[in-house]
TORSEDREN-752493 format. One record per residue (C-alpha): residue number from 1; x, y, z; residue in three letters. Coordinates in nm, 3 decimals, decimal comma. Last residue first. Example, Ala and Ser with C-alpha at 12.3 -4.5 7.8 and 13.67 -1.06 7.14 Angstrom:
TORSEDREN-752493
<node><num>2</num><px>1,367</px><py>-0,106</py><pz>0,714</pz><residu>SER</residu></node>
<node><num>1</num><px>1,230</px><py>-0,450</py><pz>0,780</pz><residu>ALA</residu></node>
END
This chain:
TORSEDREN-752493
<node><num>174</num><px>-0,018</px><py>1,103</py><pz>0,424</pz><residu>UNK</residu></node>
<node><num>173</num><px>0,192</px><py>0,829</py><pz>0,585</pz><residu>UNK</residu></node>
<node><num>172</num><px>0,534</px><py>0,767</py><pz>0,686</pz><residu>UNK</residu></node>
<node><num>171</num><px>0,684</px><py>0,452</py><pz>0,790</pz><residu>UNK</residu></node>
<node><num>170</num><px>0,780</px><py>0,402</py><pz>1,138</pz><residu>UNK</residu></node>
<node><num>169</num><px>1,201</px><py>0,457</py><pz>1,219</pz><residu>UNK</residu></node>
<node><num>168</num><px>1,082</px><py>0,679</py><pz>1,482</pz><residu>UNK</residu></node>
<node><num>167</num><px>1,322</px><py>0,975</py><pz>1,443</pz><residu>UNK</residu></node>
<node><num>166</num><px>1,333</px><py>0,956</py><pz>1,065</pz><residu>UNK</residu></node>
<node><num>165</num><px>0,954</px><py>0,862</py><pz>0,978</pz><residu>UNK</residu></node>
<node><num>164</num><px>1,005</px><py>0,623</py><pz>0,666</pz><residu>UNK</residu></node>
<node><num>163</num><px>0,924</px><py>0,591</py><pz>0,333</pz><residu>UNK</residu></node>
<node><num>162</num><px>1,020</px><py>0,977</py><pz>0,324</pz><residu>UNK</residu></node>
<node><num>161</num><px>0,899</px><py>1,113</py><pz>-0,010</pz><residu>UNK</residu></node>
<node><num>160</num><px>1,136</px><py>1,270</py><pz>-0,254</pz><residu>UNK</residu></node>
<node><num>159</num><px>0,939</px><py>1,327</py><pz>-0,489</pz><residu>UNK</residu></node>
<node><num>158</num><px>0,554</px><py>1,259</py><pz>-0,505</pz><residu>UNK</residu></node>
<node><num>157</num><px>0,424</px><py>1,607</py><pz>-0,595</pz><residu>UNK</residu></node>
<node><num>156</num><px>0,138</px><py>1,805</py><pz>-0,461</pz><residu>UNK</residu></node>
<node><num>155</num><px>-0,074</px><py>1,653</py><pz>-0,214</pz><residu>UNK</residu></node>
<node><num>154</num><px>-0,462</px><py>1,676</py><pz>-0,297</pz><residu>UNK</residu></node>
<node><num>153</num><px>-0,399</px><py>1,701</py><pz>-0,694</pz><residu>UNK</residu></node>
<node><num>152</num><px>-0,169</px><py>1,468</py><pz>-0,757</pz><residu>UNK</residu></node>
<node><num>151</num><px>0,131</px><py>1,506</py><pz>-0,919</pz><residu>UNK</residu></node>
<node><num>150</num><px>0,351</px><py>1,277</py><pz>-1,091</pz><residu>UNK</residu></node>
<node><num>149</num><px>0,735</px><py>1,378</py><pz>-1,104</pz><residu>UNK</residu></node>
<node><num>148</num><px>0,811</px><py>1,395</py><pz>-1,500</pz><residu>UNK</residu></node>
<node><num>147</num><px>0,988</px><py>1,130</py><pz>-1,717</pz><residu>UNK</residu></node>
<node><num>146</num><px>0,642</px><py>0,970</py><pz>-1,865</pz><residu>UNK</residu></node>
<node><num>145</num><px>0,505</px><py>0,930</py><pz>-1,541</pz><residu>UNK</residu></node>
<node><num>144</num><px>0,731</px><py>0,946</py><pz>-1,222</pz><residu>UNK</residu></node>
<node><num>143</num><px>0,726</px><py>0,877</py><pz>-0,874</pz><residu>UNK</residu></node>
<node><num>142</num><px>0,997</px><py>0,952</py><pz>-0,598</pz><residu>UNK</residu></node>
<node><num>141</num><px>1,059</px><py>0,757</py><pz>-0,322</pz><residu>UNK</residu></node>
<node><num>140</num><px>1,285</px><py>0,778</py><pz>-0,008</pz><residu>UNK</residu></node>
<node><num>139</num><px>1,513</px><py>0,609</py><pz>0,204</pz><residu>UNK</residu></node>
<node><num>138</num><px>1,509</px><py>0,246</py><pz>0,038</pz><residu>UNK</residu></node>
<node><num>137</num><px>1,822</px><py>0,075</py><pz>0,136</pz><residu>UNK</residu></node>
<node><num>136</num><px>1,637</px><py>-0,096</py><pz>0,392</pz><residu>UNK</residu></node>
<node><num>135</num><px>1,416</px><py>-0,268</py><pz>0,169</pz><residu>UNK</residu></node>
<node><num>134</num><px>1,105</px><py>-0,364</py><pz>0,367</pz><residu>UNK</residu></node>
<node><num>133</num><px>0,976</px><py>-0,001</py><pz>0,378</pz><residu>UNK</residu></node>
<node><num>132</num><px>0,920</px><py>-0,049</py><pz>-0,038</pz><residu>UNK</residu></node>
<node><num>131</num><px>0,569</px><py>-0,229</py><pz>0,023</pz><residu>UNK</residu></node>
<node><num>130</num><px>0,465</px><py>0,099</py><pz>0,283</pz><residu>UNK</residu></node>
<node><num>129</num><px>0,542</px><py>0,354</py><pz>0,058</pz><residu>UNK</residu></node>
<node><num>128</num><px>0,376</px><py>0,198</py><pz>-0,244</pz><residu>UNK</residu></node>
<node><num>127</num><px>0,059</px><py>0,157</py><pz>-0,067</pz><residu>UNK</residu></node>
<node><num>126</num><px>0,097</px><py>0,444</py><pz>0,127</pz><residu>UNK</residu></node>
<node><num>125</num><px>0,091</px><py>0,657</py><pz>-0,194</pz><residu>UNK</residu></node>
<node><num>124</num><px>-0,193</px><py>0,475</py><pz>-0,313</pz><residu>UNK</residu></node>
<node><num>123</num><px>-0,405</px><py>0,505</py><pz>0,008</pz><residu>UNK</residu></node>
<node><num>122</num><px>-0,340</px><py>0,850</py><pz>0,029</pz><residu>UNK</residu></node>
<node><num>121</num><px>-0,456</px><py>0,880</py><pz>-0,333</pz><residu>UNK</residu></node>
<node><num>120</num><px>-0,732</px><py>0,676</py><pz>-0,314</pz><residu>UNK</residu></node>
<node><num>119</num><px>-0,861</px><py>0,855</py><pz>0,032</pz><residu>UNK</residu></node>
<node><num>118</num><px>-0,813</px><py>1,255</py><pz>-0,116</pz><residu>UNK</residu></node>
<node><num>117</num><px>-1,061</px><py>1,128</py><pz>-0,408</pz><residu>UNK</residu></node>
<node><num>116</num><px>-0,973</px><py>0,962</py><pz>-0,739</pz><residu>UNK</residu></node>
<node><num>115</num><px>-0,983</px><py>1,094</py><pz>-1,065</pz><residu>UNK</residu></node>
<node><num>114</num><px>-0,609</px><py>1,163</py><pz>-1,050</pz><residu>UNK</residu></node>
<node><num>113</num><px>-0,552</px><py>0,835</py><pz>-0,997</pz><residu>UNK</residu></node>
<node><num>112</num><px>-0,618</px><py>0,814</py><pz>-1,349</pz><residu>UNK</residu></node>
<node><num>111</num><px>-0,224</px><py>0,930</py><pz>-1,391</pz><residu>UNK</residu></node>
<node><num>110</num><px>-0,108</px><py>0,563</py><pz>-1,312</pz><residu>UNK</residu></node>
<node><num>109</num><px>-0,265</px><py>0,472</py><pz>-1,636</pz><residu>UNK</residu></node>
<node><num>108</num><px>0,038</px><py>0,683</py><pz>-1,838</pz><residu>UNK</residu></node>
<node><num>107</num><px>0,318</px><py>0,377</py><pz>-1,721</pz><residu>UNK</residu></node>
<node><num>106</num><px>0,472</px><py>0,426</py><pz>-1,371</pz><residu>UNK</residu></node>
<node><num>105</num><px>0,865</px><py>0,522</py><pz>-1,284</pz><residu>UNK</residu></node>
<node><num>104</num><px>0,979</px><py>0,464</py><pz>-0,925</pz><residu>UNK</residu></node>
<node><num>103</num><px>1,301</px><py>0,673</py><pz>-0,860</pz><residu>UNK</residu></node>
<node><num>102</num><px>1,386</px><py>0,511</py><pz>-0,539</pz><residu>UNK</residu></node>
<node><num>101</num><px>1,603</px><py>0,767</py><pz>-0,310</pz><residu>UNK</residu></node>
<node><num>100</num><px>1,852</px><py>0,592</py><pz>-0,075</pz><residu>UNK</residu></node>
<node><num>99</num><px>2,160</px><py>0,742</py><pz>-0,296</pz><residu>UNK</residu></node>
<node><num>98</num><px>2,076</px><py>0,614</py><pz>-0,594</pz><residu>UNK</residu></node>
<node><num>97</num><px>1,756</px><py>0,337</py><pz>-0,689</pz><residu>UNK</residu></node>
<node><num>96</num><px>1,625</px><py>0,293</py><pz>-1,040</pz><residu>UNK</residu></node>
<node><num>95</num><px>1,279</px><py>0,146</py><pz>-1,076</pz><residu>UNK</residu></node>
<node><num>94</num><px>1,167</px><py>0,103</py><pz>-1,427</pz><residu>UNK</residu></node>
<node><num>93</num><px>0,836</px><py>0,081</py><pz>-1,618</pz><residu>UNK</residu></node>
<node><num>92</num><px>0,636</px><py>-0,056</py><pz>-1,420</pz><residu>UNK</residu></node>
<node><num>91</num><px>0,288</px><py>-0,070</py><pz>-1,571</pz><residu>UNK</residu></node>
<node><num>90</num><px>-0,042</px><py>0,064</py><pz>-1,448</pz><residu>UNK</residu></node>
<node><num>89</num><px>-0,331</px><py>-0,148</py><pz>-1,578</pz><residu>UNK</residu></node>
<node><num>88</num><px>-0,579</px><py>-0,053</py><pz>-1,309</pz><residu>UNK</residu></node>
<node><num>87</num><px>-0,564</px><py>0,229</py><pz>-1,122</pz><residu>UNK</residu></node>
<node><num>86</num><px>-0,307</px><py>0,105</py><pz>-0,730</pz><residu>UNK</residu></node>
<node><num>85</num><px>-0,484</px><py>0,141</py><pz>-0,461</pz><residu>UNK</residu></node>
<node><num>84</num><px>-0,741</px><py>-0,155</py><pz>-0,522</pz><residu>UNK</residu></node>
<node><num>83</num><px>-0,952</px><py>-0,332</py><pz>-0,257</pz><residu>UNK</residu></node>
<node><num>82</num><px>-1,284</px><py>-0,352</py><pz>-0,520</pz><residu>UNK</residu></node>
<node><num>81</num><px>-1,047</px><py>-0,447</py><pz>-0,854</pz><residu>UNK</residu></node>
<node><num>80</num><px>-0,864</px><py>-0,723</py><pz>-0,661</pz><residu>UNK</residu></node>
<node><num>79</num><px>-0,671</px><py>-0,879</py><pz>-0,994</pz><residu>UNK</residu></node>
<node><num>78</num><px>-0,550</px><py>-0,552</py><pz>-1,151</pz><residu>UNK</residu></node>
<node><num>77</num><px>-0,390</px><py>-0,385</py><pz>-0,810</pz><residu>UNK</residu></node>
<node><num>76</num><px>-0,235</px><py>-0,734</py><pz>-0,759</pz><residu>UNK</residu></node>
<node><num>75</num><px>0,004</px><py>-0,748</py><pz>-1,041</pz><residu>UNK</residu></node>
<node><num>74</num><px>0,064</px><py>-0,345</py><pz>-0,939</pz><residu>UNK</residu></node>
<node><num>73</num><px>0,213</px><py>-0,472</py><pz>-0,583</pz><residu>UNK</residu></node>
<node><num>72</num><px>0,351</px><py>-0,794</py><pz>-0,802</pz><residu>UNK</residu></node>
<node><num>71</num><px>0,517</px><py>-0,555</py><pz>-0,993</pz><residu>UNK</residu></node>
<node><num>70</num><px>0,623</px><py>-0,310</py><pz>-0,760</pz><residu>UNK</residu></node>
<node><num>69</num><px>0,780</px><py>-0,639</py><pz>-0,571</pz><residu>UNK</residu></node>
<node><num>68</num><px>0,996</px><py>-0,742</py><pz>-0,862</pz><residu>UNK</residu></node>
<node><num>67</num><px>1,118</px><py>-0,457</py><pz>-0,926</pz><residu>UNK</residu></node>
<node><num>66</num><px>1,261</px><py>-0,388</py><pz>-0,557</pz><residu>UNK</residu></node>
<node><num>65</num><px>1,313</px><py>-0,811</py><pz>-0,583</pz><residu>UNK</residu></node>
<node><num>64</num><px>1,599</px><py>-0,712</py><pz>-0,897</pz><residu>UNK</residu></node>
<node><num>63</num><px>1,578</px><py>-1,080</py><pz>-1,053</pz><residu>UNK</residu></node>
<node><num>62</num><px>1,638</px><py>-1,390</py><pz>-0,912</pz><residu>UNK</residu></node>
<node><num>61</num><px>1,473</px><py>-1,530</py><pz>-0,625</pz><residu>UNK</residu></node>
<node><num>60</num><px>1,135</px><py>-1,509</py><pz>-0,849</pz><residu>UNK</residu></node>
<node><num>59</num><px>0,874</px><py>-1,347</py><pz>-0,604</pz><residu>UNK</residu></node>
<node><num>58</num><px>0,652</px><py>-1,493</py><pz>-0,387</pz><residu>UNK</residu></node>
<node><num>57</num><px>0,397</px><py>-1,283</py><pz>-0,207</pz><residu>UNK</residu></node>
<node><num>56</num><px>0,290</px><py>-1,218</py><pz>0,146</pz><residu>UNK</residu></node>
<node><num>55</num><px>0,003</px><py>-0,967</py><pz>0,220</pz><residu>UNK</residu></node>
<node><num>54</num><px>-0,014</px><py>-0,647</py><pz>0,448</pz><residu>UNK</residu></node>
<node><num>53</num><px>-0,320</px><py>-0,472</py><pz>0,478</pz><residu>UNK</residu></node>
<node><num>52</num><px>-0,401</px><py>-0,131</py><pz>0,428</pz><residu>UNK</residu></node>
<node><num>51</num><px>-0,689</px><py>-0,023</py><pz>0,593</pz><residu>UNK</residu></node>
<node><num>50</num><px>-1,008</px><py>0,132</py><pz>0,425</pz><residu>UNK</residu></node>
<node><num>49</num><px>-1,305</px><py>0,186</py><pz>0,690</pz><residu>UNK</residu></node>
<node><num>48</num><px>-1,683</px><py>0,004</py><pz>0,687</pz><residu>UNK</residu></node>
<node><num>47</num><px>-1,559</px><py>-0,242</py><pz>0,943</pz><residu>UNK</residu></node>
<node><num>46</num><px>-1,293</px><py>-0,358</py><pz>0,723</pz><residu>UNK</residu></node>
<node><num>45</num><px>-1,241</px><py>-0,248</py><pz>0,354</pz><residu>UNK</residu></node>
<node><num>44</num><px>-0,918</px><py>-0,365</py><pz>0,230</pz><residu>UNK</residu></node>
<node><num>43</num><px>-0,657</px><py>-0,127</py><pz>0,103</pz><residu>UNK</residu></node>
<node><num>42</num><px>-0,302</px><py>-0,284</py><pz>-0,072</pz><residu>UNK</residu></node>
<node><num>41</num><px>0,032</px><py>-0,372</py><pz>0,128</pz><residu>UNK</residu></node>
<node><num>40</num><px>0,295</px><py>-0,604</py><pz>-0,045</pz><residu>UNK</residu></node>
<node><num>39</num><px>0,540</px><py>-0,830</py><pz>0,118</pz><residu>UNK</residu></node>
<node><num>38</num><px>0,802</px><py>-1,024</py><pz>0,013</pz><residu>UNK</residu></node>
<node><num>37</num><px>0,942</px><py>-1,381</py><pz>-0,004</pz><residu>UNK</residu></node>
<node><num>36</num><px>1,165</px><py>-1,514</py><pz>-0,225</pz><residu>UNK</residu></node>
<node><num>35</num><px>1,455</px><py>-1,604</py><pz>-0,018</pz><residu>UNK</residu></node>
<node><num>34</num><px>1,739</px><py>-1,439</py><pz>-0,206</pz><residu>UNK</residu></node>
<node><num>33</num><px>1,651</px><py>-1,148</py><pz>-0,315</pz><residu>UNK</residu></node>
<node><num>32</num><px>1,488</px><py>-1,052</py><pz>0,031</pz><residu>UNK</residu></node>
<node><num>31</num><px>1,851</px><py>-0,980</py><pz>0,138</pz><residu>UNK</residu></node>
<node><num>30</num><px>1,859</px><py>-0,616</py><pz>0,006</pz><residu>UNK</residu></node>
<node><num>29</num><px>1,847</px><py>-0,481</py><pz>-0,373</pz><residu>UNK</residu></node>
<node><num>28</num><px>2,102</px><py>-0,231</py><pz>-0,264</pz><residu>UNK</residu></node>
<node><num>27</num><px>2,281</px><py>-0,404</py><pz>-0,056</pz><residu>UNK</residu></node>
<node><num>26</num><px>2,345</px><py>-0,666</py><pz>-0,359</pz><residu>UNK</residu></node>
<node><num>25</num><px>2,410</px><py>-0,355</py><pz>-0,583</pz><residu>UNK</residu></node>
<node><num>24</num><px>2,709</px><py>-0,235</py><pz>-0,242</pz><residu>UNK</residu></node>
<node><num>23</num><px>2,842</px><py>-0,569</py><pz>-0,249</pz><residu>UNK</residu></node>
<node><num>22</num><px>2,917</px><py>-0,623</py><pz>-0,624</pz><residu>UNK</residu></node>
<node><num>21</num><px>3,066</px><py>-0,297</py><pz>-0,698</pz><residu>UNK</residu></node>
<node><num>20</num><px>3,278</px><py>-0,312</py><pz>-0,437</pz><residu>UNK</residu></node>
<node><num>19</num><px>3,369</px><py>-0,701</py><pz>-0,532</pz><residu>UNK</residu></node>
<node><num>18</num><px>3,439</px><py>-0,536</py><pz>-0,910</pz><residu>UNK</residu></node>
<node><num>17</num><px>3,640</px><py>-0,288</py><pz>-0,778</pz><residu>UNK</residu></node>
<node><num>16</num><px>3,856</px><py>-0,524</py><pz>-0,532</pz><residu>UNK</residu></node>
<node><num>15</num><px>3,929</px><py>-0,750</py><pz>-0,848</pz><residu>UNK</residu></node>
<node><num>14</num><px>3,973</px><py>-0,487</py><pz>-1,080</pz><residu>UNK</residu></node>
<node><num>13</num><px>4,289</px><py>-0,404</py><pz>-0,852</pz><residu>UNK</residu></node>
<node><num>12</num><px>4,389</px><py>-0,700</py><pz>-0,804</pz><residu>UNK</residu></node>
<node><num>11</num><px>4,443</px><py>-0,768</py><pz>-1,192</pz><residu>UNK</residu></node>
<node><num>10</num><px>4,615</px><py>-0,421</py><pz>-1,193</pz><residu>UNK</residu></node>
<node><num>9</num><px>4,886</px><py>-0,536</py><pz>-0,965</pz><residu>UNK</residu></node>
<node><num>8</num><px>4,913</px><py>-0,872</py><pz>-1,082</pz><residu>UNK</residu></node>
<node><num>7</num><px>4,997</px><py>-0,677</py><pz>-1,432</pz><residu>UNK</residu></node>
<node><num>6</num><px>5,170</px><py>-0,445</py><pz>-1,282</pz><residu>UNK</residu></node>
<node><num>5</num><px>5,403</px><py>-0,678</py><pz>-1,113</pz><residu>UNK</residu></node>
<node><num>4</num><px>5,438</px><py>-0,908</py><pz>-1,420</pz><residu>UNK</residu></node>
<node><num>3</num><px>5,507</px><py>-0,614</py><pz>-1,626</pz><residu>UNK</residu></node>
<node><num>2</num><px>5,798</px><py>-0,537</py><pz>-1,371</pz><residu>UNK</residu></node>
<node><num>1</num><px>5,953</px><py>-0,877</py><pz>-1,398</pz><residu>UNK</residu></node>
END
């Protein structure tokens, strides 16, 4: 009788951890996973200034949609080569996300934005920024290349970036 009460005991047990578990990754990716729809900002010029400009994408409703959004985000960066952000060809190559903070790592190409001017960069960073602000888990970003926190040269480096403004709840900008 007393194996029979640990074993129902432990069976509950890995029950409740995996539902934890469960809930707080399906937090984590947030709600959009299951409708498909998300946004992505990239620059367009308008009246002779950049702007970022919010567009609607579909995404696969299965699937991490934090992933799945850099991708399109980047996925678009190589189709509209005049209202680009993003230098073309830059990969994904993971996004991990712990304790708010996104860890956002880019393939080598990202590190042409380099060549870029104060505007690219700004507009890159708020790109990204402003296409994770939709997740609500997302607190912060950091970017990598190749394992290391990218740095630009206007800026400095991108860790630990607010993707939004605390006391307003508005996303942060450069």
């Amino acid at each position: 009788m007393r194996k029979v009460a640990v074993g129902i005991f432990v069976a509950v047990l890995a029950i409740l951890i995996g539902l934890f578990f469960s809930v707080k990754t399906r937090s984590a990716q947030s709600a959009y996973q299951n409708d498909g729809h998300i946004t992505i900002v990239r620059p367009k010029v308008i009246n002779n200034e950049v702007e970022l400009v919010p567009e609607d994408k579909n995404i696969p409703t299965t699937g991490d949609p934090i992933a799945l959004t850099l991708q399109a985000l980047l996925a678009d960066a190589d189709e509209h080569s005049s209202d680009r952000a993003i230098p073309k060809g830059t990969k994904l190559v993971k996004v991990t996300l712990k304790d708010g903070v996104a860890q956002v790592e880019l393939s080598k190409e990202f590190m042409d934005l380099n060549k870029s001017g104060d505007s690219a960069i700004s507009a890159a960073q708020n790109s990204l920024l402003k296409s994770l602000e939709q997740f609500p888990s997302i607190e912060k970003l950091t970017v990598t290349v190749d394992g290391k926190v990218f740095e630009d040269g206007s800026y400095g480096k991108w860790e630990n970036i607010p993707v939004r403004d605390v006391k307003s709840g508005k996303e942060s900008a450069k």
